[in-house]
C-alpha positions as CSV (number, residue, x, y, z in Angstrom):
1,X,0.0,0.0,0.0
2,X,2.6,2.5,0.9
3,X,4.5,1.6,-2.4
4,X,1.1,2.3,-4.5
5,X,0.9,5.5,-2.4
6,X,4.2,6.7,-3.3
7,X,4.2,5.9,-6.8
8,X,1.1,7.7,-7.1
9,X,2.4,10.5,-5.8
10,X,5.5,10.6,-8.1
11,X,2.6,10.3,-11.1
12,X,0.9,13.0,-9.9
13,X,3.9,15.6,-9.6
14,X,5.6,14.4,-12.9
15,X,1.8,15.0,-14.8
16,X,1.7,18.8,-13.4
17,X,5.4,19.8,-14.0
18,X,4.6,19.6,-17.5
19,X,1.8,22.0,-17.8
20,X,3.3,24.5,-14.8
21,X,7.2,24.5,-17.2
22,X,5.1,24.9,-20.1
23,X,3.1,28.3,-18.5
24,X,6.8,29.1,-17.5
25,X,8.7,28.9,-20.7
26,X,5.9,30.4,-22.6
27,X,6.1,33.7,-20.8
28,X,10.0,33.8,-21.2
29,X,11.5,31.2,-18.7
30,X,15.1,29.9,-20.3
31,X,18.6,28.4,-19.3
32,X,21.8,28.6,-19.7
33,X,24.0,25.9,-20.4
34,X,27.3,24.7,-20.1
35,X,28.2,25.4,-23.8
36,X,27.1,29.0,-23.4
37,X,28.9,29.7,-20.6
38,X,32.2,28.2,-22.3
39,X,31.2,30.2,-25.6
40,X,31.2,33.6,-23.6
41,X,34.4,33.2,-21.5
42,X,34.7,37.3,-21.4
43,X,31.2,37.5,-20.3
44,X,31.4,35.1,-17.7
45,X,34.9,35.7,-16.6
46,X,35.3,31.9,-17.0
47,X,38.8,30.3,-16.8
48,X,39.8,27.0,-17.6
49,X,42.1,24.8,-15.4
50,X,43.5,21.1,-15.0
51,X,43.4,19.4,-18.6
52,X,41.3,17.3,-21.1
53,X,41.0,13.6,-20.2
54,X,40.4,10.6,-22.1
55,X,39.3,7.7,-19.6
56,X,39.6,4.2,-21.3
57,X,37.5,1.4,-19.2
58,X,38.6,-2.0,-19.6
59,X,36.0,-5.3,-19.9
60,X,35.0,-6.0,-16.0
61,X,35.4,-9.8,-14.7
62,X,32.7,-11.8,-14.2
63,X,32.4,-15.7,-14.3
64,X,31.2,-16.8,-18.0
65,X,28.1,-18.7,-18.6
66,X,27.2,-17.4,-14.8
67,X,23.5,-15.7,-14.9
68,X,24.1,-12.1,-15.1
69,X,23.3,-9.3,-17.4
70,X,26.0,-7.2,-19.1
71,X,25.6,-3.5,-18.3
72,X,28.9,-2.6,-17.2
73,X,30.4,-2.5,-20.7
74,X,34.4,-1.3,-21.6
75,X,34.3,2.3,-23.0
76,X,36.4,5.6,-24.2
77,X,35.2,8.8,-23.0
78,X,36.8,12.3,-23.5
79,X,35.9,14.3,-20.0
80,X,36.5,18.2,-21.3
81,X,38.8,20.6,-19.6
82,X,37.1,22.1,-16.3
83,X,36.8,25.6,-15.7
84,X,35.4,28.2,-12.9
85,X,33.6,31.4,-14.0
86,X,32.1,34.4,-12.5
87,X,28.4,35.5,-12.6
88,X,27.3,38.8,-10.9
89,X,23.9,38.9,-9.0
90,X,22.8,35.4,-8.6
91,X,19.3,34.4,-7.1
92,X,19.4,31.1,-5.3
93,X,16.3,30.0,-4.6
94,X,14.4,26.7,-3.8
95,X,15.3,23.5,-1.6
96,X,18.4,22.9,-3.7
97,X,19.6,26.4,-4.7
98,X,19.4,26.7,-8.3
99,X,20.6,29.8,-10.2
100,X,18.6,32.7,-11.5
101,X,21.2,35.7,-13.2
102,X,19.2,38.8,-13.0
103,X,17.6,38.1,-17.1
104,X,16.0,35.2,-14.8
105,X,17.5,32.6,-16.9
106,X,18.4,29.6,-14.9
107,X,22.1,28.5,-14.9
108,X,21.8,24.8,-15.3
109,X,25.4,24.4,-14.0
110,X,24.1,24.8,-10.7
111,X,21.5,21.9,-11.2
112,X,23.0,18.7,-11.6
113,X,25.6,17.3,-14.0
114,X,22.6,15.4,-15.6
115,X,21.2,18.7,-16.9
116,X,24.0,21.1,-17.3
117,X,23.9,20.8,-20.5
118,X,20.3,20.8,-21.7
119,X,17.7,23.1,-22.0
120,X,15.5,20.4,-20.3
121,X,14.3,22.7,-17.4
122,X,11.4,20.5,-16.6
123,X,13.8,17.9,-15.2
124,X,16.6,20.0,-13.8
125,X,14.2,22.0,-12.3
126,X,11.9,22.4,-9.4
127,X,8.5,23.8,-9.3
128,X,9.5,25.1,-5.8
129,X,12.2,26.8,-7.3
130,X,10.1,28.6,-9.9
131,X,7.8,29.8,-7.3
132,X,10.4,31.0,-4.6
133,X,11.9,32.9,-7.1
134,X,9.1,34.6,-8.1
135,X,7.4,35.5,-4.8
136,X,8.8,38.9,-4.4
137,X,10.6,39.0,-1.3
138,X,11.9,42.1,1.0
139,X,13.9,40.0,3.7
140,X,15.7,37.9,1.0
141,X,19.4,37.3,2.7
142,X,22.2,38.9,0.5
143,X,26.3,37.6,0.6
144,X,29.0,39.1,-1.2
145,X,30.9,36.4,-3.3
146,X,30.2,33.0,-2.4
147,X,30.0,29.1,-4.3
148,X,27.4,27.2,-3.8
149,X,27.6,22.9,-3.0
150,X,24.3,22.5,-3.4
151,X,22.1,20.4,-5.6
152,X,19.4,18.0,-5.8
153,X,21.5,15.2,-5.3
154,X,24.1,16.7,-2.4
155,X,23.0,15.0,0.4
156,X,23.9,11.7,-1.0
157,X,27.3,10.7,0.0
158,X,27.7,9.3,-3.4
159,X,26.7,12.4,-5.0
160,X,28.4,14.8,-2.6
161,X,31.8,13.4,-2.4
162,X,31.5,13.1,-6.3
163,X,29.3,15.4,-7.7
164,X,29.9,18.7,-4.8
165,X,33.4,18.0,-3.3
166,X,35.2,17.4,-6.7
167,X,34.0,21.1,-7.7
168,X,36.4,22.6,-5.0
169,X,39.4,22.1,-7.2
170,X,38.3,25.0,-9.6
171,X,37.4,26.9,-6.4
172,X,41.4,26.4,-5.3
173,X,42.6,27.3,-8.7
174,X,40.1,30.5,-8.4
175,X,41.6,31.5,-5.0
176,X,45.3,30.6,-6.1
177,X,44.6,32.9,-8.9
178,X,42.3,36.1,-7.3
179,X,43.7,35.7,-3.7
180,X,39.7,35.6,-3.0
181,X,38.1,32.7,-1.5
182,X,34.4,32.2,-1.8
183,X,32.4,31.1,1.3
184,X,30.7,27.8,0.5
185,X,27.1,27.7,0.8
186,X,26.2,23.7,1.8
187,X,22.9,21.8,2.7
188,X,21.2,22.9,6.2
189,X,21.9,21.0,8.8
190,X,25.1,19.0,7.6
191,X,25.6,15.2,8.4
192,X,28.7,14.5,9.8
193,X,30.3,13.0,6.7
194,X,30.0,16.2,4.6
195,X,31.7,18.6,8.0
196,X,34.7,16.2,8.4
197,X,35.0,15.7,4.7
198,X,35.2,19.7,3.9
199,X,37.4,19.6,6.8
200,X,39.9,17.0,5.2
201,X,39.7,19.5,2.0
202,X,40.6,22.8,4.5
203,X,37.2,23.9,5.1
204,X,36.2,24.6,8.5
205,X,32.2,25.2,9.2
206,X,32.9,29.1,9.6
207,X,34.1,29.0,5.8
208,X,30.5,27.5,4.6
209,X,26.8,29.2,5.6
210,X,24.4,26.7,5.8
211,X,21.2,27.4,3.0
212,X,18.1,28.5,4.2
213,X,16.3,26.5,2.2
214,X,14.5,29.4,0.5
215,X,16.0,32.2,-1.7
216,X,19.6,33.8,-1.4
217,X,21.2,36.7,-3.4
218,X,24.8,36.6,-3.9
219,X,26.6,39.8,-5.1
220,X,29.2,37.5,-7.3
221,X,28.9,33.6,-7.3
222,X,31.6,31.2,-8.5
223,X,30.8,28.3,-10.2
224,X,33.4,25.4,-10.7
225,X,32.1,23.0,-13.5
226,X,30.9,19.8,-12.4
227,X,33.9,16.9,-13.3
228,X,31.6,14.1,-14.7
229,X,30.9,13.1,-18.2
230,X,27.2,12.2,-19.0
231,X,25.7,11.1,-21.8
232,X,23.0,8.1,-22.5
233,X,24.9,5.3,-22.4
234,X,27.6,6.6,-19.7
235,X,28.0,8.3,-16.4
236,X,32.1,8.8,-16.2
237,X,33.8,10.9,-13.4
238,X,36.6,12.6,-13.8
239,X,40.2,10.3,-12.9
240,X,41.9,13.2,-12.0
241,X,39.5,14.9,-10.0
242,X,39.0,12.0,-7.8
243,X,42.7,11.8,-7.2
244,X,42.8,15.4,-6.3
245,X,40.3,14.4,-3.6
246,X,42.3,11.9,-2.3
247,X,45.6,13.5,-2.2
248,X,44.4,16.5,-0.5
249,X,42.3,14.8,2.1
250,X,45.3,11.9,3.1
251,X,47.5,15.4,3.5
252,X,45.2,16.7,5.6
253,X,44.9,13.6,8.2
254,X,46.6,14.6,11.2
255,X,50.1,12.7,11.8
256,X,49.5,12.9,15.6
257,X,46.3,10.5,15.8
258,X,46.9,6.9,16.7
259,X,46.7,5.2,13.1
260,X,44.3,2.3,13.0
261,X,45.5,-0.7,11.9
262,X,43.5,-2.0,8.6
263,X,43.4,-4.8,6.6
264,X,44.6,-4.5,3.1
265,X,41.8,-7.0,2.1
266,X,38.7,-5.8,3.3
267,X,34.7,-7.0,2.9
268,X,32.4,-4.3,3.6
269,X,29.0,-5.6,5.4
270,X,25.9,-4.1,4.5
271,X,24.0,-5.7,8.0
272,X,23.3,-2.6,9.3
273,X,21.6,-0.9,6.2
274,X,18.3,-0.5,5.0
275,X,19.0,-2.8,1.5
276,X,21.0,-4.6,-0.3
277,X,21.7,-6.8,2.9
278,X,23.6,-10.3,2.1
279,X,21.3,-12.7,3.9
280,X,24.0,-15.5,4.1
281,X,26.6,-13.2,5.3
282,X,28.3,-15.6,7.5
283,X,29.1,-18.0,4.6
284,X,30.4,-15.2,2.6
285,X,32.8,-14.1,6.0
286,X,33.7,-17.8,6.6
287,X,35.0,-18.1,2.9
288,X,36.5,-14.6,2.5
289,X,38.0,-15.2,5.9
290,X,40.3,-18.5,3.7
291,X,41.5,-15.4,1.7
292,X,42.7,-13.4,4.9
293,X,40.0,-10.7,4.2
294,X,38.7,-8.5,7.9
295,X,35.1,-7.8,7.6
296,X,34.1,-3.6,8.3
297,X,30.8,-2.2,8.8
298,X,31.2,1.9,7.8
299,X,28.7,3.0,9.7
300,X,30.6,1.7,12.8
301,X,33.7,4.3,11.6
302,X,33.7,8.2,11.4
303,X,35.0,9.3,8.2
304,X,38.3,10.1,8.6
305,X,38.7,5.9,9.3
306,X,36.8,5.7,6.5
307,X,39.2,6.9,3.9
308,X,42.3,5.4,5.8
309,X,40.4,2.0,5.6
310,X,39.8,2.3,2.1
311,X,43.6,4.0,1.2
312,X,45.1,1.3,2.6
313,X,43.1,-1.4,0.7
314,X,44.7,-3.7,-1.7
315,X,41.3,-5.9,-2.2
316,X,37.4,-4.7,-1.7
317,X,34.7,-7.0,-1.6
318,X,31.2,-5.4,-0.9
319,X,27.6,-5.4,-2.0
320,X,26.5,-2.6,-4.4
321,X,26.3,0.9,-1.9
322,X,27.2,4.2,-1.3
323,X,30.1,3.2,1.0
324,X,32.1,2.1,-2.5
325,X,32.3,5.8,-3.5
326,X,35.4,5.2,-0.6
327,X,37.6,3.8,-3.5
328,X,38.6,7.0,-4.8
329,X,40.5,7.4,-1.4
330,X,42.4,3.8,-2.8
331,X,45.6,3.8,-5.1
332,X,46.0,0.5,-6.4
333,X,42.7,-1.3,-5.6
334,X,40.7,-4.4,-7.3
335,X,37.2,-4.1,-6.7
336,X,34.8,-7.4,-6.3
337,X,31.0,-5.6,-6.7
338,X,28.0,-7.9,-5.6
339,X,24.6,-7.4,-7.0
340,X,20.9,-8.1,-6.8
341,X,18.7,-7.9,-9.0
342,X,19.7,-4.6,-10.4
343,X,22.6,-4.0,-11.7
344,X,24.7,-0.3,-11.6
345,X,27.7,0.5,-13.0
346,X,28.6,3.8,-11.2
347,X,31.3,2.6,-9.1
348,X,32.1,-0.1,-12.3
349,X,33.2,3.6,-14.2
350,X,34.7,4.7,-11.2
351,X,37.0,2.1,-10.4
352,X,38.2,1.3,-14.0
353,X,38.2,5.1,-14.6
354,X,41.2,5.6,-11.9
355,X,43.0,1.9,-13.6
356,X,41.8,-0.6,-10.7
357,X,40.8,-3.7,-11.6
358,X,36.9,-4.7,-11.7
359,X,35.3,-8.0,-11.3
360,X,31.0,-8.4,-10.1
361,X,28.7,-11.0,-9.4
362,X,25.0,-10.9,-10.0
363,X,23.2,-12.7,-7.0
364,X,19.8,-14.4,-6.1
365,X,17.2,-12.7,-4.3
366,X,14.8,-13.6,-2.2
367,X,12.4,-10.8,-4.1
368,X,11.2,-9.2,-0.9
369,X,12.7,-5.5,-1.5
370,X,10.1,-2.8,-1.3
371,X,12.3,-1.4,-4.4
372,X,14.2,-3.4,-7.3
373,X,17.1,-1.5,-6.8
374,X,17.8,-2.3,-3.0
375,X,16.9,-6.4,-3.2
376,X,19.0,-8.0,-0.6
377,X,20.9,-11.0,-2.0
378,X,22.2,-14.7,-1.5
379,X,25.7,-14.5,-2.5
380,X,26.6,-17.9,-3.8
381,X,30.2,-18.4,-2.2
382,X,31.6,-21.1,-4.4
383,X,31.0,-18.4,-7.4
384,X,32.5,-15.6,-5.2
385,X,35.7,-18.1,-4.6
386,X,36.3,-18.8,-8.4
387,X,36.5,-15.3,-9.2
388,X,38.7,-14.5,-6.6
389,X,41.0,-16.8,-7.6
390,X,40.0,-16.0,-11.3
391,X,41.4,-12.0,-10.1
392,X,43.6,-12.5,-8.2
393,X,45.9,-15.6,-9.5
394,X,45.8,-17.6,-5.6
């Protein structure tokens, strides 16, 4: 019942965007994309940095004639030079902060790297966010030059460490080069994750102002480019963006704490999550435990564990989650994925972006997930063993 209620929901919204963006655009609503903003570099002040990349993902391992569904395929993708740019009196306004420049044309690189590029503004956009910026508003808060973290997406740690942190690189090269630094405007309330994480980049919480949630003027905001490649077959992050992340949060760990022994072959446990639990998770211990591997439960750790865990890694074995975004902390890493019944290749790309070496398993489920995507599984372990010896040459 709660399912059917939800979905209903979702059907409801999605049929009245369409009339409400239509009414919009009709009366002069438009966007501005990443193209334009690269095409107009005086205009926007914009200034490149870093380099071109071209990301070659080999064929992941899997066991053949096993029972799985090839998504994760091999590709070569060209991820375009980043940049950061100016834009003079910005609007922020709605639950995620989107971008209005004072022409009211939305600036689609402070949506998500889905949209950025598309004049699509029925799916980058909110309907909140159309209606906050119009309500005319006397006590709207104003800040002088600040970038904003935000999106729809930035209070997923997948999405936050990938999508939000990797944008501070163009915000270093714009201090390095102005001798300004932007405060950072981040989701209200922060979890814990995204404070210590901004605090391994050099961000303390005076540095950041929490969003109200509402509407915002800022005098001069600096947007870095979003460092992931998207188009509709692949969703490619940026190699060198990720290993600007870890190299600037391991320099940042503080010499004088005790370090934490870790295993350099690790399985991550799912037990206490809400999904995507292994229900025979003491086989799968038992026969990992033949290979030397030390089971870790991340919610147990704070972050800063976290990504000493996961930099000292030589092996991963985990179920599909959000904790595997932890790889980019990794150097020299292979990555053993276990699936449901869906299948995702996000942290597929990732890991054979930065050169790692990728192997997954498609598992049974017992079908009782309120959602496909988070079916909890029955790893079968004699499978799991032959591709670790398969990967790993035992």
């Amino acid at each position: 019942m709660i399912r059917l209620r939800m979905i209903y929901r979702v059907q409801i919204k999605s049929f009245l965007r369409k009339p409400i963006f239509y009414i919009y655009q009709r009366f002069g609503l438009t966007a501005i994309t990443r193209e334009e903003l690269v095409e107009s570099p005086k205009k926007y002040r914009l200034s490149r940095f870093s380099s071109q990349e071209l990301v070659v993902a080999s064929e992941p391992k899997f066991l053949e004639g096993h029972n799985v569904k090839n998504t994760i395929f091999p590709f070569i993708v060209n991820i375009e030079q980043p940049f950061v740019c100016e834009i003079d009196n910005i609007y922020l306004a709605g639950p995620s902060a989107v971008g209005f420049d004072e022409s009211h044309n939305v600036i689609l690189e402070t949506t998500t790297p889905l949209h950025c590029r598309k004049k699509h503004l029925e799916g980058s956009v909110s309907v909140r966010s159309l209606a906050i910026k119009k309500i005319f508003n006397y006590n709207t808060p104003q800040i002088d030059i600040a970038c904003s973290l935000l999106n729809a997406w930035s209070q997923n740690y997948w999405h936050w460490i990938i999508d939000c942190l990797t944008r501070l690189e163009g915000i270093e090269f714009y201090y390095q080069k102005t001798g300004i630094k932007p405060q950072l405007i981040i989701d209200a309330n922060p979890t814990s994750w995204q404070v210590d994480s901004l605090k391994l980049l050099g961000y303390q919480p005076q540095d950041c102002i929490q969003w109200n949630k509402s509407r915002m003027r800022v005098n001069k905001l600096i947007i870095s480019s979003f460092r992931r490649h998207y188009d509709k077959v692949y969703s490619v992050e940026s190699p060198s963006a990720s290993c600007w992340i870890r190299e600037r949060m391991l320099s940042h760990l503080s010499d004088n704490e005790d370090i934490k022994p870790f295993s350099s072959k690790i399985f991550i446990s799912r037990r206490k999550a809400g999904g995507r639990r292994i229900i025979n998770e003491n086989d799968v211990i038992a026969t990992l435990a033949e290979f030397g591997f030390i089971t870790y439960v991340l919610e147990d750790m704070n972050f800063a564990d976290e990504v000493r865990l996961f930099s000292q890694a030589k092996i991963v074995v985990a179920p599909h989650g959000a904790g595997l975004t932890n790889i980019i902390f990794s150097q020299s890493l292979t990555l053993i994925e276990l699936f449901g019944l869906s299948i995702s290749p996000c942290f597929a790309n990732l890991a054979r972006g930065l050169g790692f070496q990728y192997g997954y398993i498609q598992c049974q489920s017992p079908h009782t997930a309120l959602r496909y995507h988070d079916s909890d599984m029955i790893v079968d372990t004699i499978q799991l063993k032959k591709l670790l010896v398969q990967m790993l040459d035992f």
